[in-house]
MARMIMI-694724 format. One record per residue: residue number from 0; x, y, z of N, C-alpha, C, CB in turn; chain. Coordinates in Angstrom, 2 decimals, decimal comma. Each point is the difference from the previous one (the first is absolute). Glycine has a CB too. Layout:
<pts>
+-----+---------+---------+---------+---------+---------+---------+---------+---------+---------+---------+---------+---------+--------+
: num :    n.xx :    n.yy :    n.zz :   ca.xx :   ca.yy :   ca.zz :    c.xx :    c.yy :    c.zz :   cb.xx :   cb.yy :   cb.zz : cadena :
+-----+---------+---------+---------+---------+---------+---------+---------+---------+---------+---------+---------+---------+--------+
: NUM :       X :       Y :       Z :       X :       Y :       Z :       X :       Y :       Z :       X :       Y :       Z :      A :
...
+-----+---------+---------+---------+---------+---------+---------+---------+---------+---------+---------+---------+---------+--------+
</pts>
This chain:
<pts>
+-----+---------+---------+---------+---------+---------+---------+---------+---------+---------+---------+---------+---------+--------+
: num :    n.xx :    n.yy :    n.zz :   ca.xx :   ca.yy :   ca.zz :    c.xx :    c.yy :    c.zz :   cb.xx :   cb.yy :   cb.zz : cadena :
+-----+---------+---------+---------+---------+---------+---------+---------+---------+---------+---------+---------+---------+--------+
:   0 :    0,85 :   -1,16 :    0,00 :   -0,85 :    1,16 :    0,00 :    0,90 :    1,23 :    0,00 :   -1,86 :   -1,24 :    1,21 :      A :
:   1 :    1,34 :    2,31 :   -2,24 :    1,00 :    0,91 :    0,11 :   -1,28 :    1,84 :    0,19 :    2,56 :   -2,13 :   -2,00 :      A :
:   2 :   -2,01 :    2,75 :    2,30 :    0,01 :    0,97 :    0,11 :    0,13 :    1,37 :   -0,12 :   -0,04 :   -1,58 :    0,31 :      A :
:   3 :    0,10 :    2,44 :   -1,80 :    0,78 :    0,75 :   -0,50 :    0,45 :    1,27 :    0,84 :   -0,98 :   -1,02 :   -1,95 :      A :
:   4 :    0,07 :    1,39 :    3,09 :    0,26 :    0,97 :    0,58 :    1,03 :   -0,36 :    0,99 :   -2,11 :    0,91 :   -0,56 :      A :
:   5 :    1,58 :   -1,72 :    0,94 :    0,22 :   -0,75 :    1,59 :    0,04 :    0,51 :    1,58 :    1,23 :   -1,07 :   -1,62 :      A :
:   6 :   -2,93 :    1,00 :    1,23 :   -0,31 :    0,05 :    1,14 :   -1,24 :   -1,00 :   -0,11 :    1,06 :    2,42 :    0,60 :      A :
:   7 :   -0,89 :   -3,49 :   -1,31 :   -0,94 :   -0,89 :    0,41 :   -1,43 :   -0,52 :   -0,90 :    1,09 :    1,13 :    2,08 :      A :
:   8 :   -1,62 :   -1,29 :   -1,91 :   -1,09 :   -0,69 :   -0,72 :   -2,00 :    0,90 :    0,12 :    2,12 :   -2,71 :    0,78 :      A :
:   9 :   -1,55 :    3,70 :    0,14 :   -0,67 :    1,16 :    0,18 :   -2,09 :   -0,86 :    0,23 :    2,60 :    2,11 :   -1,99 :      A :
:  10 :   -2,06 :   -3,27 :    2,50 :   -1,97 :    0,16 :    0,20 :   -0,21 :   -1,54 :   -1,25 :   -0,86 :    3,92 :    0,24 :      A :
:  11 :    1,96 :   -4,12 :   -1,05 :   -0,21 :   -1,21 :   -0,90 :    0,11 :   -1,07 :    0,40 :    0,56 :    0,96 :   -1,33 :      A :
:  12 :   -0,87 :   -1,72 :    1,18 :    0,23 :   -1,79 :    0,34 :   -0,15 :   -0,92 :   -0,96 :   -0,83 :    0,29 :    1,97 :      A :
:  13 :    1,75 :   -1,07 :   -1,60 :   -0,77 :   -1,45 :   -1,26 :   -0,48 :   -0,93 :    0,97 :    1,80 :   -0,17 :   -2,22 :      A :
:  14 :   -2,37 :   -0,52 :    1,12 :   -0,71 :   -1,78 :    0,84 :    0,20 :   -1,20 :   -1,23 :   -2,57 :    1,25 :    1,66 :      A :
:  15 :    2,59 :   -2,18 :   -0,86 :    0,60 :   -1,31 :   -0,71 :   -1,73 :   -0,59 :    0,08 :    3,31 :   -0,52 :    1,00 :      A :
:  16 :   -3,41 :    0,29 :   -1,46 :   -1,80 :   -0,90 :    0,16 :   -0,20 :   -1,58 :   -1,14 :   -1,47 :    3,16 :    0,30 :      A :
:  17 :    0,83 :   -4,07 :    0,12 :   -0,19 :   -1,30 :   -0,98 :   -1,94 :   -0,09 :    0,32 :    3,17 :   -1,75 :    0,41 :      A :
:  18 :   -3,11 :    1,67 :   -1,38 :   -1,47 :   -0,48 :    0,03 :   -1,15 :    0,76 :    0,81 :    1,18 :   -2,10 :   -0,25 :      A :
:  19 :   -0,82 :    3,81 :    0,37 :   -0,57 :    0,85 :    0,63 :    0,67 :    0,01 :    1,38 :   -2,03 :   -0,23 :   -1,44 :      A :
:  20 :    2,73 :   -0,32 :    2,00 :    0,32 :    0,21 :    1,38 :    1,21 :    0,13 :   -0,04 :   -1,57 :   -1,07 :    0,98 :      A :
:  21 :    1,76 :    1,95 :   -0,10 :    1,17 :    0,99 :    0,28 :    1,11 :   -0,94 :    0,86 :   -1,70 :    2,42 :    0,11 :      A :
:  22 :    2,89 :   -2,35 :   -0,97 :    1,06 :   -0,65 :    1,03 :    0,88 :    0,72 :    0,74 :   -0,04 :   -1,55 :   -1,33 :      A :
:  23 :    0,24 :    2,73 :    0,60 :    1,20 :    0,69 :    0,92 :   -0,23 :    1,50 :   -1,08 :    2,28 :   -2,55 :    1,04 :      A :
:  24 :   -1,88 :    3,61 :    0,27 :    0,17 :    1,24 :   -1,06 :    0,50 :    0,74 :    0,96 :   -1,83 :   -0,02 :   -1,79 :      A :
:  25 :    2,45 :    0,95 :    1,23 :    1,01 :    0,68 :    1,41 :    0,15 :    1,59 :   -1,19 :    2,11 :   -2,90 :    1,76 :      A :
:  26 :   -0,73 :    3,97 :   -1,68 :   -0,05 :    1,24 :   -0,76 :    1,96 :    0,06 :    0,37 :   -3,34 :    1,48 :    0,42 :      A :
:  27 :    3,59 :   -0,47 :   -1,06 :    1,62 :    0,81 :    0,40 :   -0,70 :    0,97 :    0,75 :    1,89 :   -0,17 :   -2,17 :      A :
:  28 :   -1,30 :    0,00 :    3,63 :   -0,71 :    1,04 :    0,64 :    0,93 :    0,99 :    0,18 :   -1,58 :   -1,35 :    1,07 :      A :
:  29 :    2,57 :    1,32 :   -0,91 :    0,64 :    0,98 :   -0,30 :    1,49 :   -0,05 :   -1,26 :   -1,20 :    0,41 :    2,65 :      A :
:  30 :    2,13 :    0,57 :   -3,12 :    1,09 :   -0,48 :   -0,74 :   -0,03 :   -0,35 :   -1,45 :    0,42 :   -0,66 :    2,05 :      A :
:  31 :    0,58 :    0,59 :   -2,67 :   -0,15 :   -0,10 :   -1,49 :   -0,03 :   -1,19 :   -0,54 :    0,95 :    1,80 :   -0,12 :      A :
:  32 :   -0,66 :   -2,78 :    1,02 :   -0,08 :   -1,63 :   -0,20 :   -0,61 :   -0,72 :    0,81 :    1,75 :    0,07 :   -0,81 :      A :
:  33 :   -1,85 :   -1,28 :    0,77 :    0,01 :   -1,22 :    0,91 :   -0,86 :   -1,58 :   -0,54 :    0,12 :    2,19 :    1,98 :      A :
:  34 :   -0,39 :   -2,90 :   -1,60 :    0,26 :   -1,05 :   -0,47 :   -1,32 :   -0,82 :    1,31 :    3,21 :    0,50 :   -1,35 :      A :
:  35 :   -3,83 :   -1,59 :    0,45 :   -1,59 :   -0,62 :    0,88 :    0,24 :   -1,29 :   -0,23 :   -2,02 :    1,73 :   -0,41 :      A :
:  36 :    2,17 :   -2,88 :    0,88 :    0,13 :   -1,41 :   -0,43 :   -1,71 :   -0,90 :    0,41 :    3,27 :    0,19 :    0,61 :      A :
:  37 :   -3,62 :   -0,43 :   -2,03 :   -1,34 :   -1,00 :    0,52 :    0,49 :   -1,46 :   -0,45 :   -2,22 :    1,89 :   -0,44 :      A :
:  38 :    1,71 :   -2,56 :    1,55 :    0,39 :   -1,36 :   -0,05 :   -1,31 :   -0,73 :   -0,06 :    2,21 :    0,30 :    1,27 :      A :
:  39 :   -2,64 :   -1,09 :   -2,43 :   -0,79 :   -0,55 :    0,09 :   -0,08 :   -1,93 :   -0,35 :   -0,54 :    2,84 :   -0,26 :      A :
:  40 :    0,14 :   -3,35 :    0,53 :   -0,04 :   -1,63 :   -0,45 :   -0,93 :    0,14 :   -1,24 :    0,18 :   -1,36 :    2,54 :      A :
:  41 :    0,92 :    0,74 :   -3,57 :   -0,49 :   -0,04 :   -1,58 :   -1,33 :   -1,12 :    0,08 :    2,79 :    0,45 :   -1,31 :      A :
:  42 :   -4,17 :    0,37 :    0,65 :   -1,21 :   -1,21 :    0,13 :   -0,14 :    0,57 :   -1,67 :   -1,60 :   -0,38 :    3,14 :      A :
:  43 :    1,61 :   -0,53 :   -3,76 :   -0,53 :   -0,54 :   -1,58 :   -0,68 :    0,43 :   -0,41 :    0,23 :   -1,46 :    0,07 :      A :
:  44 :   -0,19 :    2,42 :   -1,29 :   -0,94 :    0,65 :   -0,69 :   -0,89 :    0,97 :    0,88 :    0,12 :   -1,97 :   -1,55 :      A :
:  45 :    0,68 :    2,52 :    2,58 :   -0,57 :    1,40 :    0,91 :    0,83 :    1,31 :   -0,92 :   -0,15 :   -1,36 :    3,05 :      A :
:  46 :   -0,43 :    1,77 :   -2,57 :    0,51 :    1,46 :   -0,96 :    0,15 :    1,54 :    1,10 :   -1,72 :   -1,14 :   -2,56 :      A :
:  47 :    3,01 :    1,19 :    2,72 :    0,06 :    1,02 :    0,66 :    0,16 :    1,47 :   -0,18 :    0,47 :   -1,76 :    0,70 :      A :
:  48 :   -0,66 :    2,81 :   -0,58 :   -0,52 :    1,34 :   -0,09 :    0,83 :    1,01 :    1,07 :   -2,46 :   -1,06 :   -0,76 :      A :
:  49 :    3,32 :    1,76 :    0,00 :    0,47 :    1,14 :    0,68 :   -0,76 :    1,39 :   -0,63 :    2,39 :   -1,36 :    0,47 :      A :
:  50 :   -3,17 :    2,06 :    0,42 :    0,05 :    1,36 :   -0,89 :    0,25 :    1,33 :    1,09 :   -1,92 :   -1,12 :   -2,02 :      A :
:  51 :    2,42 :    2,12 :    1,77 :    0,65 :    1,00 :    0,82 :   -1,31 :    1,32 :   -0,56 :    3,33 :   -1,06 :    0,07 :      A :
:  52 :   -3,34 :    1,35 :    1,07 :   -1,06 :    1,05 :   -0,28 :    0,41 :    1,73 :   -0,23 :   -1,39 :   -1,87 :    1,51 :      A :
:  53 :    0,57 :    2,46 :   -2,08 :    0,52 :    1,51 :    0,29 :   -1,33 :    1,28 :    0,55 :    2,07 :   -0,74 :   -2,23 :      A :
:  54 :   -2,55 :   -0,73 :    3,45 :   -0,78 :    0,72 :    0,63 :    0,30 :    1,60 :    1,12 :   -0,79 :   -2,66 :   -0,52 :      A :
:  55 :    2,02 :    2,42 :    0,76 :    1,04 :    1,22 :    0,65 :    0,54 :    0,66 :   -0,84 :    0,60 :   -1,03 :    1,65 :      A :
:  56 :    0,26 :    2,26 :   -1,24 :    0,82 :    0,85 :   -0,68 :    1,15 :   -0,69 :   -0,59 :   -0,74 :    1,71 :    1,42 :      A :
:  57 :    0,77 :   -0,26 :   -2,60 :    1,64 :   -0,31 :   -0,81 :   -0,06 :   -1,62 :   -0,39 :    1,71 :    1,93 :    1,70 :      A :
:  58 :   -2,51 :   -2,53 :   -2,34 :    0,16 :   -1,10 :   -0,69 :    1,20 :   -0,23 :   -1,10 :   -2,37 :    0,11 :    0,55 :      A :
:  59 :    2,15 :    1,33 :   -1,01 :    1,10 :   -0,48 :   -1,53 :    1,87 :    0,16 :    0,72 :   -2,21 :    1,62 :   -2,59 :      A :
:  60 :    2,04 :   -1,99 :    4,48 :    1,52 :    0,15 :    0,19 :    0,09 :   -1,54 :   -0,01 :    0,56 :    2,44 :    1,48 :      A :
:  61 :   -1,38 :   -3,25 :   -1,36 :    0,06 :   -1,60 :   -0,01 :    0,69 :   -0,93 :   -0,86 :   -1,84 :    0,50 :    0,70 :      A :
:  62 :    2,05 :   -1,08 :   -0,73 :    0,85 :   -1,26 :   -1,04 :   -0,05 :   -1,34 :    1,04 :    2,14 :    1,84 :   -1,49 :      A :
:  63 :   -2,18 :   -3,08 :    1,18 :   -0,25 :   -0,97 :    0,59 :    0,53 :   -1,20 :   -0,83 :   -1,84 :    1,25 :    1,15 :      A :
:  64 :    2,48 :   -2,29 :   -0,90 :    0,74 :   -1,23 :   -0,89 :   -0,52 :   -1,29 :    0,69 :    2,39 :    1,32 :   -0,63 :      A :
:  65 :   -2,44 :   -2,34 :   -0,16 :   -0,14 :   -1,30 :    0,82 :    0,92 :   -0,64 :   -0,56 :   -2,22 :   -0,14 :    0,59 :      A :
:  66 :    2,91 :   -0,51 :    0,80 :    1,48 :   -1,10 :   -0,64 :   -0,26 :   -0,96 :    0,81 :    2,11 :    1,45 :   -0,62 :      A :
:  67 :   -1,97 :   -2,86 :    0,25 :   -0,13 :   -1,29 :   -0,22 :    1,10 :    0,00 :    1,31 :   -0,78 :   -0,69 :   -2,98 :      A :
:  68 :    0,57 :   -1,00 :    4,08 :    1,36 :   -0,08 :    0,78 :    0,99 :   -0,71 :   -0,23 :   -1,09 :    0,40 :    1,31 :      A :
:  69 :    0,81 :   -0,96 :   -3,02 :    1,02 :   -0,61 :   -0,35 :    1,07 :    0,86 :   -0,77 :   -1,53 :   -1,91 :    0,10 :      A :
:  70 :    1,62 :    3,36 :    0,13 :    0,64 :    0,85 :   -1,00 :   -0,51 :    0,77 :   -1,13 :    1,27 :   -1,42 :    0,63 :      A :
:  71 :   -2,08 :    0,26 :   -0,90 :   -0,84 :    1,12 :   -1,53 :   -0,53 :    1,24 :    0,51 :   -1,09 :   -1,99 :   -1,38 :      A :
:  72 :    1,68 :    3,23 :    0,68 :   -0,34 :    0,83 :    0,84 :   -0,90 :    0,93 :   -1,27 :    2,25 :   -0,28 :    2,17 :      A :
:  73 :   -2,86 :    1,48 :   -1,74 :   -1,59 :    0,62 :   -0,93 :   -0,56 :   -1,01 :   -0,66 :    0,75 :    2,23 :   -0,65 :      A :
:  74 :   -1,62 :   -2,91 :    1,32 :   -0,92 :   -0,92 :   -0,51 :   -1,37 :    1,05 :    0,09 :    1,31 :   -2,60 :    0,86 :      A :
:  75 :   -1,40 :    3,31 :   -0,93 :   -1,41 :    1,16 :   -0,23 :    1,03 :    1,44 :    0,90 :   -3,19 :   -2,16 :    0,38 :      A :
:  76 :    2,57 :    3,20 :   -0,91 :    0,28 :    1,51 :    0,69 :   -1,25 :    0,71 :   -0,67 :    2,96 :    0,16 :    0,21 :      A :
:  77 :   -2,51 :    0,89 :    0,78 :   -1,27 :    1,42 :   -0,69 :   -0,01 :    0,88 :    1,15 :   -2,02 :   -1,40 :   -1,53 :      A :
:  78 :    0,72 :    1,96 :    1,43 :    0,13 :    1,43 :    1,02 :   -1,82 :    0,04 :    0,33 :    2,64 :    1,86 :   -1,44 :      A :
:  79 :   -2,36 :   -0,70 :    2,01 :   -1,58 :    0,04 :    0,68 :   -0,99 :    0,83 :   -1,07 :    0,99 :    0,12 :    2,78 :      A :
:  80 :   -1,92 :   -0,37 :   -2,96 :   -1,15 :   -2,08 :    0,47 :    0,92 :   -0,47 :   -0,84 :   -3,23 :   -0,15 :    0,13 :      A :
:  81 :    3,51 :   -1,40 :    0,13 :    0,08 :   -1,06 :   -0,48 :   -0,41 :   -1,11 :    0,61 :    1,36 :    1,03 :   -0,91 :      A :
:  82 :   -0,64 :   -2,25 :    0,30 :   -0,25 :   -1,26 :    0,05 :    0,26 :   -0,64 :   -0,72 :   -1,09 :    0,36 :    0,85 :      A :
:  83 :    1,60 :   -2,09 :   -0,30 :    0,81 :   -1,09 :   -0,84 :   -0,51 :   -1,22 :    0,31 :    2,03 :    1,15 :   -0,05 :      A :
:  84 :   -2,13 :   -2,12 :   -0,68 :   -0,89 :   -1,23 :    0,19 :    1,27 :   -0,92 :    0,24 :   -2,38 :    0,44 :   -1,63 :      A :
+-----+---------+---------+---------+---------+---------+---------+---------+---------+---------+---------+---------+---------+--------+
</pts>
C-alpha cells in the first residue's frame, strides 16, 4: 500500500471478501507505505475479492499491489476505487 502524500490512507480502506463475506480489511493509517498479509486456506473454485474504496479523502494519493508468497510479485495493482479478483 502506498501513499503519495504520506500521510496515510486519509478515511480509505480495503476489504478482502469471498462469497459476500468479509475476511479482512484494514487502511495505511498513517505514512507513505506499508504492507497487510491475508492468510487464507485455499477452498476450490472460491473466488476472492479485494476492492479499496475512495469513500475518504485524497483517493487519487492511493496505489495498492498484490504479491503472491511465493515471490511473484504485482499479481493485480491500482488505486482508489478499485479491485482485483
Amino acid at each position: 500500500m502506498t501513499d503519495a502524500f504520506g500521510d496515510g490512507w486519509s478515511n480509505n480502506y480495503w476489504t478482502w471478501s469471498t462469497g459476500g463475506a468479509q475476511l479482512d480489511s484494514g487502511t495505511l493509517a498513517s505514512g507513505s507505505s506499508g504492507t497487510a498479509q491475508l492468510c487464507i486456506f485455499y477452498e476450490a473454485f472460491a473466488c476472492y475479492t479485494l476492492a479499496v474504496s475512495d469513500e475518504g479523502t485524497f483517493a487519487s494519493e492511493i496505489s495498492w499491489r498484490i504479491d503472491d508468497t511465493d515471490g511473484t510479485p504485482d499479481l493485480a495493482s491500482g488505486g482508489a476505487p478499485g479491485s482485483a479478483y
